[in-house]
Every structure is written in C-alpha cells, then in structure tokens.
C-alpha positions as CSV (number, residue, x, y, z in Angstrom):
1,X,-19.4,39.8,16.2
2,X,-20.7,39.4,12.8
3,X,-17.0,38.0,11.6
4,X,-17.5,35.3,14.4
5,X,-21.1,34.6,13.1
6,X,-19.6,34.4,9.5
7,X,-16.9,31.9,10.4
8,X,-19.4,29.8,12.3
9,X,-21.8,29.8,9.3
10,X,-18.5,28.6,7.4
11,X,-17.9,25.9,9.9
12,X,-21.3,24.6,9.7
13,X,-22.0,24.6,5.7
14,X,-18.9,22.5,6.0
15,X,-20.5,20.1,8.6
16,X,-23.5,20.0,6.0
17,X,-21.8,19.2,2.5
18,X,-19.2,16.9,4.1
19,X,-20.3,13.6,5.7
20,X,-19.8,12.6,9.5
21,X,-17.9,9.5,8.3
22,X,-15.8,11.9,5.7
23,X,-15.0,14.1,8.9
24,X,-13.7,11.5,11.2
25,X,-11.5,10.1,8.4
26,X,-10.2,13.3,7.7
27,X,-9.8,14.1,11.5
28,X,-8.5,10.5,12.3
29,X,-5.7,11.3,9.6
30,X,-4.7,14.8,10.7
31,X,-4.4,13.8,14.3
32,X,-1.5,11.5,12.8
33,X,-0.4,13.6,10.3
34,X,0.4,16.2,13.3
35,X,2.6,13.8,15.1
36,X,4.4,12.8,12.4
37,X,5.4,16.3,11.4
38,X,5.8,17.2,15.5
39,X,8.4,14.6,15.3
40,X,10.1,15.9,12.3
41,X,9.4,19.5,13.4
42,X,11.0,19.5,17.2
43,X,14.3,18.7,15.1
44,X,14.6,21.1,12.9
45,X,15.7,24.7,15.2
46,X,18.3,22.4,17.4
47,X,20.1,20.1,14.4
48,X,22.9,22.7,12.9
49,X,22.6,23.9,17.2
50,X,23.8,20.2,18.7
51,X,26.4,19.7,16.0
52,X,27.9,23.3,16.9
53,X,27.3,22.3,20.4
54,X,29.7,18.6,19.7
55,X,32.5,20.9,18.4
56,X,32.1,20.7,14.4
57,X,32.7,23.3,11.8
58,X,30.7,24.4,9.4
59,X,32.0,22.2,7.0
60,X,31.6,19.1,8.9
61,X,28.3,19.8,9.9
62,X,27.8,20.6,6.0
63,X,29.2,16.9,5.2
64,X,26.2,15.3,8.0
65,X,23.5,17.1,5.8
66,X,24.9,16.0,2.9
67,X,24.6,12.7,4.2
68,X,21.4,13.0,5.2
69,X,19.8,14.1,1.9
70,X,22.1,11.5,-0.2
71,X,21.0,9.0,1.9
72,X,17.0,10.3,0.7
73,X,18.5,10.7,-3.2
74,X,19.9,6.9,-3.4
75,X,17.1,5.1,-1.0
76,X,14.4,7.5,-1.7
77,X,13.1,5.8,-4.6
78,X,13.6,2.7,-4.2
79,X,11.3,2.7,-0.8
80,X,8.9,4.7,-2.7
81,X,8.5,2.1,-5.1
82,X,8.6,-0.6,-2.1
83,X,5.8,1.6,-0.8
84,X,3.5,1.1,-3.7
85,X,4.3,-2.6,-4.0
86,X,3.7,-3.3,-0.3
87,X,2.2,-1.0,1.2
88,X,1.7,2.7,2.4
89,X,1.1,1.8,6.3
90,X,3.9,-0.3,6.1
91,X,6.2,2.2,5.0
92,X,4.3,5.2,7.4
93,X,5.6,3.0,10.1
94,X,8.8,2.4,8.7
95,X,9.0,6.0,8.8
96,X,8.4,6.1,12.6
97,X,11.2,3.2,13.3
98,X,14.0,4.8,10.9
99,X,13.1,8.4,12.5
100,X,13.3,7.7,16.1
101,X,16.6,5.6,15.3
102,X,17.9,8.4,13.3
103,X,17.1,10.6,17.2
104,X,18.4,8.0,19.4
105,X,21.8,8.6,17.6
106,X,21.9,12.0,18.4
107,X,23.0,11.1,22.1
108,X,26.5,10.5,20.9
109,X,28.8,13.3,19.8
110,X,30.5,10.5,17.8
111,X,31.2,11.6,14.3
112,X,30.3,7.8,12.8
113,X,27.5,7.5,15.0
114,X,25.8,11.1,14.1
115,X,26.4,10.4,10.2
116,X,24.4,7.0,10.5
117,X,21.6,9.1,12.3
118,X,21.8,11.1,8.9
119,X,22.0,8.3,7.0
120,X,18.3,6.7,9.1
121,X,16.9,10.5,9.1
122,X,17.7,10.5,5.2
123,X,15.0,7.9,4.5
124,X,12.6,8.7,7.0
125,X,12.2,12.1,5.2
126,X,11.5,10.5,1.8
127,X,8.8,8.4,3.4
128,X,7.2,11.2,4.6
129,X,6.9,13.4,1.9
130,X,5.6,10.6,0.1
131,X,4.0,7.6,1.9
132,X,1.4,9.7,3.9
133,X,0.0,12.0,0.9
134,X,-0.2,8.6,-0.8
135,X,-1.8,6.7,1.1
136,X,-4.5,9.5,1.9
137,X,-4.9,9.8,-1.6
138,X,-5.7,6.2,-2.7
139,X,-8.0,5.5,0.9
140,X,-10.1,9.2,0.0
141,X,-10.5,7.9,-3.4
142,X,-11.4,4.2,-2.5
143,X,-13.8,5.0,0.1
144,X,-15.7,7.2,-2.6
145,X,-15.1,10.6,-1.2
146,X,-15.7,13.8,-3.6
147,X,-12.3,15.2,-5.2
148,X,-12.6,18.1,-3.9
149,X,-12.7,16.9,-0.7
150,X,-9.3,16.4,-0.6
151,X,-8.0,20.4,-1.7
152,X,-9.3,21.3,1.9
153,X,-7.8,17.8,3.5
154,X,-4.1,18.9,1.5
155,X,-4.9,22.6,3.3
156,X,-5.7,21.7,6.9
157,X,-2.7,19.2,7.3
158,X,-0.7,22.3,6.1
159,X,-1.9,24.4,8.1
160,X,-1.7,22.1,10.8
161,X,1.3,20.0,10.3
162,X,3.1,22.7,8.5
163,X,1.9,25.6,11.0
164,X,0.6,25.1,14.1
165,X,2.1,21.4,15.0
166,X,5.9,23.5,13.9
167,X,5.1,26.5,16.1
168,X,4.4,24.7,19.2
169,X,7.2,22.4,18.6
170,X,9.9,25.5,18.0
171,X,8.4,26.7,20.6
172,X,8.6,23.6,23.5
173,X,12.1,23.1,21.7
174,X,13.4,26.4,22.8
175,X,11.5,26.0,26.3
176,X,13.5,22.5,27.2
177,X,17.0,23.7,26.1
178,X,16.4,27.6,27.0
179,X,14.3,27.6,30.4
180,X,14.7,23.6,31.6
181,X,18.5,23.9,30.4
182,X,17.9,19.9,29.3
183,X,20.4,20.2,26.4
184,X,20.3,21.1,22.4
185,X,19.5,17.0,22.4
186,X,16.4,17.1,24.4
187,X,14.0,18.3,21.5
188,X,15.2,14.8,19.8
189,X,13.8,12.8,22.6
190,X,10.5,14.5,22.6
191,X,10.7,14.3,19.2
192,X,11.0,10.1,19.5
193,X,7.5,10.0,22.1
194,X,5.5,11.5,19.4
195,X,6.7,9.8,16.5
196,X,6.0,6.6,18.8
197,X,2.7,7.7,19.9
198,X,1.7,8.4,15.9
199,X,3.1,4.7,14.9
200,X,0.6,2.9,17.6
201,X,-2.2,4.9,16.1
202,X,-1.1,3.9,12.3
203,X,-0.5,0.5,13.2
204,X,-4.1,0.1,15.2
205,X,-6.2,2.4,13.0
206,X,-4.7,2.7,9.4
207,X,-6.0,0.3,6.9
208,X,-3.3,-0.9,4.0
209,X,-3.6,0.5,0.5
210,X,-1.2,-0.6,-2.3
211,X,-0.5,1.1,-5.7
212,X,-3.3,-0.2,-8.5
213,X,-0.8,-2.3,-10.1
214,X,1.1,-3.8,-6.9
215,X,-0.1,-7.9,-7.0
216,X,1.2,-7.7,-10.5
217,X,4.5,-5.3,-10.7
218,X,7.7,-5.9,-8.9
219,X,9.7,-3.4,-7.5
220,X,12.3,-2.7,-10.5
221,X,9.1,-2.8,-12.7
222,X,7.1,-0.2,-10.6
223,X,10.8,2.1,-10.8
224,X,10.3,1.3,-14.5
225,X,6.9,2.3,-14.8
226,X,7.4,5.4,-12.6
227,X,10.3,6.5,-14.8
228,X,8.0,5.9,-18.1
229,X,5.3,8.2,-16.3
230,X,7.8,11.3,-16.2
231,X,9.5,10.3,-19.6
232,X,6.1,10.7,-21.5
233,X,4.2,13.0,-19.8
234,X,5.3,16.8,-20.1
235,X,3.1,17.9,-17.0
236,X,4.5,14.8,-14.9
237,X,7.8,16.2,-15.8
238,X,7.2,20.0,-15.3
239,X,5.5,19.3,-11.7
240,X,8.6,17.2,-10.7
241,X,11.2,19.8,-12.0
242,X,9.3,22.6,-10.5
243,X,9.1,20.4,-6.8
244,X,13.0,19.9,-7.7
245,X,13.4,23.4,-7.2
246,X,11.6,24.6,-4.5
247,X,12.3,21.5,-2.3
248,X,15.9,22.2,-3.0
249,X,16.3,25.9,-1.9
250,X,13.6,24.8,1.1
251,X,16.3,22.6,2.0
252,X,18.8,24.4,1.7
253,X,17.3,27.2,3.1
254,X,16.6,25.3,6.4
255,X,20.6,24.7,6.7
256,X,21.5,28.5,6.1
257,X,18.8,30.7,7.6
258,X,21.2,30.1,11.3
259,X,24.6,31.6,9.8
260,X,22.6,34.3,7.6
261,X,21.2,35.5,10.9
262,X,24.0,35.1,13.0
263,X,27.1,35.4,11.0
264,X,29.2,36.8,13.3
265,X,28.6,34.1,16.5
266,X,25.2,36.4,17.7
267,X,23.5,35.1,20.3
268,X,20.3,34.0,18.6
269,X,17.2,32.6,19.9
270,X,17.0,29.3,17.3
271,X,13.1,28.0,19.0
272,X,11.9,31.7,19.1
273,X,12.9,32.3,15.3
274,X,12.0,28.8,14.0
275,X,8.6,29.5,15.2
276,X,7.8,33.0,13.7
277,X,9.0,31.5,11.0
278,X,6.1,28.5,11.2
279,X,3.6,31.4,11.9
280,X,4.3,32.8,8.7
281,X,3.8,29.1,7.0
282,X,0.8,28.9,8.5
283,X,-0.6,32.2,7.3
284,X,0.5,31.1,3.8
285,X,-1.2,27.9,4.5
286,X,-4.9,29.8,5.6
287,X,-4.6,31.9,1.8
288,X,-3.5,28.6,0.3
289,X,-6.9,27.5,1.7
290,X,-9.0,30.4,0.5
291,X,-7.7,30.8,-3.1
292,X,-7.6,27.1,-3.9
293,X,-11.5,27.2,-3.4
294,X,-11.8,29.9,-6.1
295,X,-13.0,28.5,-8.8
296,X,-11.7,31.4,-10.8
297,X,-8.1,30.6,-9.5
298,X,-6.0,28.0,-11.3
299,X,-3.4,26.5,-9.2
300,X,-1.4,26.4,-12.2
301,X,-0.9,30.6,-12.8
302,X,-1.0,32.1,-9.7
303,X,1.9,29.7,-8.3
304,X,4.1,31.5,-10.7
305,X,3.6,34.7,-8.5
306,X,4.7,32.2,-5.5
307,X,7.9,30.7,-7.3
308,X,8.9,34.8,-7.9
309,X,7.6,35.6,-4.4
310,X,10.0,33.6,-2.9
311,X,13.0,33.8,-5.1
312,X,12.9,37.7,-4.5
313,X,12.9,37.0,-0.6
314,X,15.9,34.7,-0.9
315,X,17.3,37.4,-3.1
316,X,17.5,39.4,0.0
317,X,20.7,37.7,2.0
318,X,22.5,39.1,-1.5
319,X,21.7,42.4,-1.2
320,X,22.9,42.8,2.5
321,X,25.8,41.2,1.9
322,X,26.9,43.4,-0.8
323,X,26.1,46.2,1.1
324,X,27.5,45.1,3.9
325,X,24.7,44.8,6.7
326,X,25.7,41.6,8.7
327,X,28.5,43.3,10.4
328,X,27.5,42.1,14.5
329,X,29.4,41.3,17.3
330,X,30.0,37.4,18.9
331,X,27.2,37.3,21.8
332,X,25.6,40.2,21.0
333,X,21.7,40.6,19.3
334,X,21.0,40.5,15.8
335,X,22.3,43.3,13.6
336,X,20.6,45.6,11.5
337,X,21.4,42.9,8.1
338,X,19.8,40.3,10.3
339,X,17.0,41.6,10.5
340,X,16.2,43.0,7.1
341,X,16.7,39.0,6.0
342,X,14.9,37.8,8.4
343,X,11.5,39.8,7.4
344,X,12.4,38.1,4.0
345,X,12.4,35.2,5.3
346,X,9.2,35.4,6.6
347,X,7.9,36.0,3.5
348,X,9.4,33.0,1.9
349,X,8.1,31.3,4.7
350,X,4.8,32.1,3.3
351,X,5.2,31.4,0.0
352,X,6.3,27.9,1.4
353,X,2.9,27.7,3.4
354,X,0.8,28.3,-0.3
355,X,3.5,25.7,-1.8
356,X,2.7,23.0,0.1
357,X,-1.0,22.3,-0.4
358,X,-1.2,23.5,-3.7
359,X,1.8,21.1,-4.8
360,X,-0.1,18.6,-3.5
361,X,-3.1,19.4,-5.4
362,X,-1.5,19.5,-8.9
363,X,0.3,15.9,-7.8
364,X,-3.4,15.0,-6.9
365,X,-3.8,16.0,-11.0
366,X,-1.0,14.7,-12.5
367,X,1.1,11.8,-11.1
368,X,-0.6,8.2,-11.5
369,X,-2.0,6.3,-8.7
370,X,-0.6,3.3,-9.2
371,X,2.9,4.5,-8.7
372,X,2.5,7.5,-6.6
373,X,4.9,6.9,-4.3
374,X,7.9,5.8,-6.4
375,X,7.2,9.0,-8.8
376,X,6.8,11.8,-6.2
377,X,10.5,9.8,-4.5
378,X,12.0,9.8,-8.1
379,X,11.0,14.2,-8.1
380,X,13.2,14.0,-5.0
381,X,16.3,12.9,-6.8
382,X,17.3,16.0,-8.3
383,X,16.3,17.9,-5.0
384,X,19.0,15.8,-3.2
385,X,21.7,16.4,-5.4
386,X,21.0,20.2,-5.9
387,X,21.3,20.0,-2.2
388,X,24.1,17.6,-1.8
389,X,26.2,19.9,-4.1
390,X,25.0,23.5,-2.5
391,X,26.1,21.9,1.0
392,X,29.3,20.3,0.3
393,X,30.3,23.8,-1.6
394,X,28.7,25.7,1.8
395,X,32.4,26.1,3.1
396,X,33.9,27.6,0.0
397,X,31.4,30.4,-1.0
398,X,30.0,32.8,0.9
399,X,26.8,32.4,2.0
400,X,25.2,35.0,-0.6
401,X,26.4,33.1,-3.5
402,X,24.3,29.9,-1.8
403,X,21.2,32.0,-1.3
404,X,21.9,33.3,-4.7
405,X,21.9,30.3,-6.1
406,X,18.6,29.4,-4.0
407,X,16.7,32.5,-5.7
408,X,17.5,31.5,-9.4
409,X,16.2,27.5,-9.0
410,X,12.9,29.1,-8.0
411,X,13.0,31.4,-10.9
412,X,13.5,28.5,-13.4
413,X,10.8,26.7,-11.3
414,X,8.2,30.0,-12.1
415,X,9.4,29.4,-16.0
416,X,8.6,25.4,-15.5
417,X,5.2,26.6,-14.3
418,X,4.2,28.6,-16.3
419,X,4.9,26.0,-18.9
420,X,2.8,23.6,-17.6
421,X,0.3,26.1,-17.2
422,X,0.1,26.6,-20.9
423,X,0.0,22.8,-21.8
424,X,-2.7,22.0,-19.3
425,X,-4.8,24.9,-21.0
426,X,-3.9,23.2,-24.8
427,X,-5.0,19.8,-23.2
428,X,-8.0,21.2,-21.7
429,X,-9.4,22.6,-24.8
430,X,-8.2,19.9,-27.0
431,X,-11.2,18.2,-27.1
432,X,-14.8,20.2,-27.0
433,X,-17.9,18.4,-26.2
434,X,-20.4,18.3,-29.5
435,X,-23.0,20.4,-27.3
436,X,-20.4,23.4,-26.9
437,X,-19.8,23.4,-30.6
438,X,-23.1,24.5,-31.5
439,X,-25.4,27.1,-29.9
C-alpha cells in the first residue's frame, strides 16, 4: 500500500512540474512512436523463421541481411541528410511507405523479390533510428520545453517502444503463426496495419521541422557539414564510434541469438523467447529511467559498466561452446548450453534497454541540430559494414568466433567511453566562472 501511494505521489509531482500541453505532446508522440516500433517489432522473431521456412541456408539467408544493412550503410546517409534538408515528417512517412513495401515482399519466396524487401527494409531502418529522435528533438526544443524534459521523453519511448510495444508484438507474433497457424508471414501483415495506422497519424498530426541550416544548405553540403561535425569534434566522434559498436553486435546479435539457441534443429519457441527477451529491455529501460534522474550519475561513466556488462554476456555463447554444452537433438527442447546463453542474453538484453535512452541523451549533448539526422545516419556507416562483414563470414566460422567478435566491439566501445568521459570532464572545467574563483 504505501509503494502504491509512493508511485502515485511520483505520478502526480510529474503532472505538477510538467505542463498539460508538454504532456499531450509527449503522449501524442509516444502513441506514434509505439506503432512505428510495433511495425518494426512484429518482424523481428519470424525474419531468419520465414526464410528457413522458403528453403534457404544459413548462408543465403546471411547474404538477405547483408542486403538489408548495406542497403542502410550506402542510403542511410544520404536520406539522413535529405531528412534535415526537407524535412523530418517527410522522411517519418517515408519510413512507413519503404517499410510496408519492404513486408509486402515477403509474400514471395522469390529470392529477387525477398532481397528487394531487404533492400526497402534497409532504409526504413536508417529513417527510424534517426528521423523520429530528430524530429522530437528540434519540435521539444522549438516549442520551448525544459531540457530535461526530454531525458524522461528518451526513457518512456524505450520503455515503451523498446519494451512493452516488442513484448506484445513477440507475443501476437507467436500467437498467429503458433495457435491461428496463419503462417511465419502473418506477423508481416500485421506489421503493415500498424505502420499504416502510425503514417495517418504523422501525416494529420505532425508539424514539419527542418535542420537550422536547411533553406540555405544542399544535400551534399549538409553531408559535408555533417562529416566536418565528426572530423573536429572528439566527443562527436567518440559517441559515433561507441554507437558503431554496440549497434553492430545488436545487430548482429539479432541474426544469431536463433542458431545459438537452437543449434542442433531444436524446436524453439521464436515469439515466446523474443519476448522475454523485450521484458528484460524493458527492465533495463525502467533503471535507465531512474539513474538518468540522478543528478550524481553521469551518463558518461556508468555506461562503461553497460559496454562491459554486455560484452561479458555475449562472452557467454564462447564459453559453452568450448565446453561443449549445445549438444541437443533436431525437434527436441533446448539443451542445457541453451539455456545458460540464453540467461545471458537476457542480461544483454538489459544492458540494451539502459543503451538506448541514455545514447539518446548524450546525442541530445553532442551532435548538432542542424544536421542531426545526416550525423547520427553517417554513425550508422561503420555499424553496417561491421555487420555486413560478420554476416557474410556467418557461414565460415562457428558461431562463437561471431559472438566473440560481438563481445570485443563492445569492449573497445567501454574504452571509447570512457574517453569521452574524460574529455567532457577537461571541457567542463576548462572554463570557471569568476565567482567560483574566489570565496
């Protein structure tokens, strides 16, 4: 009882400090947010599941992703920078139109035609990674909300988009191929209604916002400008490498975590997994929310601990693999090794759920507004490649060397951190204001 009357005191000092028209916007946004990532979300047990299900190998299917996330490295940037110059809505809904193409392709078991699904789904993941955070960032700042109003915006669409949205989706994914036997394509279909649904409430509700510069700045000269941002700014750099990183083992995490589990042909239940796993990202999500309103905690140190977190977790596959723990039997459960990896993945999971909204708060920081987009796109470059080269190489190594692999990126990205930790502090002290100097 006294929790309860805690949490409702919580909920309404929030009502007090933030302003009804604050709340709606924020509301208004999360309620689109959510069917964006439901879109993206209902994909993501069933993709690896419906090209097994057409008859590929593993290496084929490993040629589709690569597709996919080339498609994201060589396009990425350039509608970033197209975003700036003409507009976030415009590119949020040409995120909806290139997404449901990219599921409307999935009805053919076509080679060709699956590859140019990759090839629409490709872009529609750089847009939104990118477009959405940037427009909410230039509309909360030009409607004169406080900055650290946005911290708990980044933290609720996490938790929402990143948690809750993914857990019912796993779970109504699982429900129409398992229980109403529709086929591994139905959760594509569903995923098309509510990526439409989202794109009438953009296109009737969203007001457009540009980067600062956009009137003035073409689209090479916003790429330009993007690229001079990184060149000369360390922290600009050290956040994009560190998002490099972690974006690529995500990634690539989200293609192995189905052969890790069942390497043997077990009979796995894909919705039922994806969705513990999306618990566990929302629960990383909730303490993202609590520490990031400690003043005492920087976002800058205690991600280290997160980038170590989660390469020890991805560490695990390694271990049982050495020591020989994935031996299962095709049809039968999960073995022993199964599960061991997939309580650490559950854990990365997590980590992924604290990386997420506190990412977006040090981009928030760092990156400059008037070429958002094309910046956080151009941090996405290296995360394709990383990926591209891990998936094409999936067939010839085993799968510990690719989680292997995985756990020393994030390693380097807890170095890159706490790098930019230690220049933000320099910075921050570099200039003292005349009434500190003196007591």
């Amino acid at each position: 009882m006294c929790a309860m009357m805690e949490m409702q005191k919580m909920g309404n000092k929030e009502k007090v400090s933030m302003p009804q028209n604050f709340m709606a916007f924020r509301n208004s946004y999360l309620f689109v947010y959510s069917l964006m990532m439901a879109g993206d979300w209902l994909q993501g047990p069933y993709v690896y599941a419906l090209y097994q299900h057409y008859g590929y190998s593993t290496g084929d299917i490993g040629k589709l992703f690569i597709a996919g996330f080339g498609s994201s490295m060589i396009f990425g940037t350039v509608v970033g920078s197209m975003a700036d110059k003409y507009g976030r809505k415009n590119a949020a809904l040409t995120y909806v139109v290139t997404y449901i193409a990219s599921c409307i392709t999935k009805h053919w078991s076509d080679y060709g035609v699956l590859m140019l699904g990759r090839f629409f789904g490709g872009i529609a993941t750089s847009l939104l990674f990118t477009a959405f955070e940037s427009w909410l960032v230039a509309e909360h700042f030009k409607r004169g909300y406080e900055a650290e109003w946005l911290d708990k915006t980044f933290a609720k669409a996490i938790f929402l988009g990143n948690g809750l949205v993914s857990i019912v989706s796993g779970l109504l994914a699982n429900y129409m191929v398992t229980d109403m036997s529709l086929g591994p394509v139905a959760p594509f279909d569903a995923a098309a209604v509510f990526l439409a649904i989202g794109g009438v409430v953009i296109m009737f509700s969203w007001t457009e916002n540009k980067g600062d510069n956009s009137d003035n700045t073409s689209v090479q000269q916003g790429m330009k400008q993007a690229y001079e941002a990184i060149k000369n700014d360390k922290k600009v750099f050290y956040l994009g490498a560190m998002q490099s990183l972690f974006e690529a083992s995500m990634y690539s995490f989200v293609f192995l975590w189905t052969p890790a589990l069942g390497p043997n042909g077990e009979d796995i239940p894909h919705g039922m997994i994806f969705a513990t796993m999306m618990v566990a990202c929302m629960v990383g999500s909730s303490v993202a929310s609590r520490i990031m309103s400690r003043s005492d905690m920087k976002v800058e140190r205690y991600m280290q601990l997160v980038f170590l977190a989660s390469a020890a977790s991805l560490a695990v596959p390694v271990l049982v693999g050495n020591m020989g723990m994935s031996e299962g039997e095709r049809g039968g459960s999960m073995s022993f090794g199964g599960k061991i990896q997939m309580l650490a993945f559950l854990v990365f999971e997590a980590m992924v759920g604290i990386f997420w909204p506190s990412m977006m708060k040090m981009r928030s920081q760092y990156v400059p507004e008037e070429v958002r987009s094309t910046v956080m796109n151009f941090f996405r470059i290296p995360l394709n490649l990383f990926v591209c080269l891990i998936l094409y190489n999936v067939a010839l190594f085993p799968l510990s060397a690719m989680f292997a692999m995985c756990s020393i990126f994030l390693v380097c990205a807890a170095f890159l951190q706490k790098k930019l930790e230690t220049l933000s502090n320099v910075q921050s002290h570099k200039y003292v204001p005349m009434e500190q100097t003196f007591p």
